[in-house]
C-alpha positions in Angstrom: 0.0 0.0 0.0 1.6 3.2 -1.1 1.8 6.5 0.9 -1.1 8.1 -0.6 -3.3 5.1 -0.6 -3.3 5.5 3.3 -3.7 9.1 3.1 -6.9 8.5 1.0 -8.2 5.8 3.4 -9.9 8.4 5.6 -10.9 10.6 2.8 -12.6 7.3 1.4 -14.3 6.5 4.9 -14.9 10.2 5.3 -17.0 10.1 1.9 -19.2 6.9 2.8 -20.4 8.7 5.7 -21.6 11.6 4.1 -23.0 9.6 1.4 -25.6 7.8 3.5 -26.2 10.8 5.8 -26.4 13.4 3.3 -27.9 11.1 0.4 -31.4 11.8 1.5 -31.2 15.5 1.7 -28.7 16.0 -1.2 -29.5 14.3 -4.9 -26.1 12.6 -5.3 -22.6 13.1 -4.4 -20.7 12.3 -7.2 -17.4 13.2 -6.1 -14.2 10.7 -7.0 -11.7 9.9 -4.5 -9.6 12.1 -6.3 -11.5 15.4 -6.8 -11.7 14.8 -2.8 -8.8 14.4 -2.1 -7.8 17.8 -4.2 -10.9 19.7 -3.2 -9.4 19.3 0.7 -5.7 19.8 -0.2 -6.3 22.3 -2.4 -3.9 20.6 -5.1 -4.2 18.2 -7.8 -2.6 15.1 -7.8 -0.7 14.3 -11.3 -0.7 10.3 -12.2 2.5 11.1 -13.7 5.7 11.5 -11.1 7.1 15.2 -11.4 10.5 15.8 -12.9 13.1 16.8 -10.2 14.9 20.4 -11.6 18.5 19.9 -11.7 20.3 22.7 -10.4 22.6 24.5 -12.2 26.2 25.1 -11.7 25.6 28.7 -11.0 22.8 27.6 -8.4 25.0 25.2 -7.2 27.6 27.8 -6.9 25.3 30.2 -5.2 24.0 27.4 -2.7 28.0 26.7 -1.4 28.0 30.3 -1.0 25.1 30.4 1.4 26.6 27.3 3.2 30.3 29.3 3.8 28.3 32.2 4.9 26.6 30.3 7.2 29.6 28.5 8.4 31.4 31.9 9.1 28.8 33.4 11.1 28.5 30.2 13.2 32.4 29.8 13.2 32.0 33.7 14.3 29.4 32.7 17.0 30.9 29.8 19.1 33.4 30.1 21.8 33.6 26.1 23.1 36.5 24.4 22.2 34.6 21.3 20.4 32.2 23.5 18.2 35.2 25.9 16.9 36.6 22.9 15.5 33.2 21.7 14.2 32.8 25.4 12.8 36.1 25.4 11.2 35.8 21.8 9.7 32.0 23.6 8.4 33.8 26.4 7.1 36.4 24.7 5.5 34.3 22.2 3.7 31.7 24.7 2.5 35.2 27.1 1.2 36.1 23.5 -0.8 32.8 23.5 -2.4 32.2 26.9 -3.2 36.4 26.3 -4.9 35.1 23.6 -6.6 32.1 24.9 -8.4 33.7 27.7 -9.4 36.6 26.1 -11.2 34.3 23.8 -12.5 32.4 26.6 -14.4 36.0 28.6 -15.4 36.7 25.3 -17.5 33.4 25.2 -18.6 33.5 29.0 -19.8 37.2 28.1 -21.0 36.2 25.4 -23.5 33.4 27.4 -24.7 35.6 29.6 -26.1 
């Protein structure tokens, strides 16, 4: 049973209920499970999976950016022995990455041209 077949399980419950209570006073509920399930959600749900965006290198780039940034100001922040080392071993790996996207992109730009 998948993740949204148990999600729909009390939608589907939910639905029998207020068929035979409301059936008499309404003329027919004719909703499908699935128009239920996107009337409450307030989303529809695609059959098809959706495609996962692959970042760019200059998101990529931006994103290790953030991380060193976020590294400094905690690096900045701590004064225990054990978290500067943490903080520096953060900063230091997120200054790697940042290194290494942006070479990558130089060579790209290089054998463009």
């Amino acid at each position: 049973m998948n993740f949204i077949s148990r999600l729909m399980e009390p939608l589907l419950h939910m639905k029998d209920i207020l068929i035979h209570v409301l059936a008499p006073s309404l003329e027919k509920i004719t909703l499908t499970t699935k128009q239920l399930w996107e009337r409450i959600c307030g989303w529809a749900i695609d059959d098809a999976p959706r495609p996962v965006p692959v970042p760019t290198l200059v998101d990529q780039l931006h994103q290790a950016w953030q991380e060193f940034l976020i590294a400094q100001n905690f690096y900045n922040s701590v004064s225990d022995c054990n978290l500067l080392n943490y903080a520096m071993y953060q900063m230091l790996a997120a200054q790697n990455k940042y290194t290494y996207f942006l070479r990558k992109i130089r060579a790209e730009g290089s054998s463009k041209n």
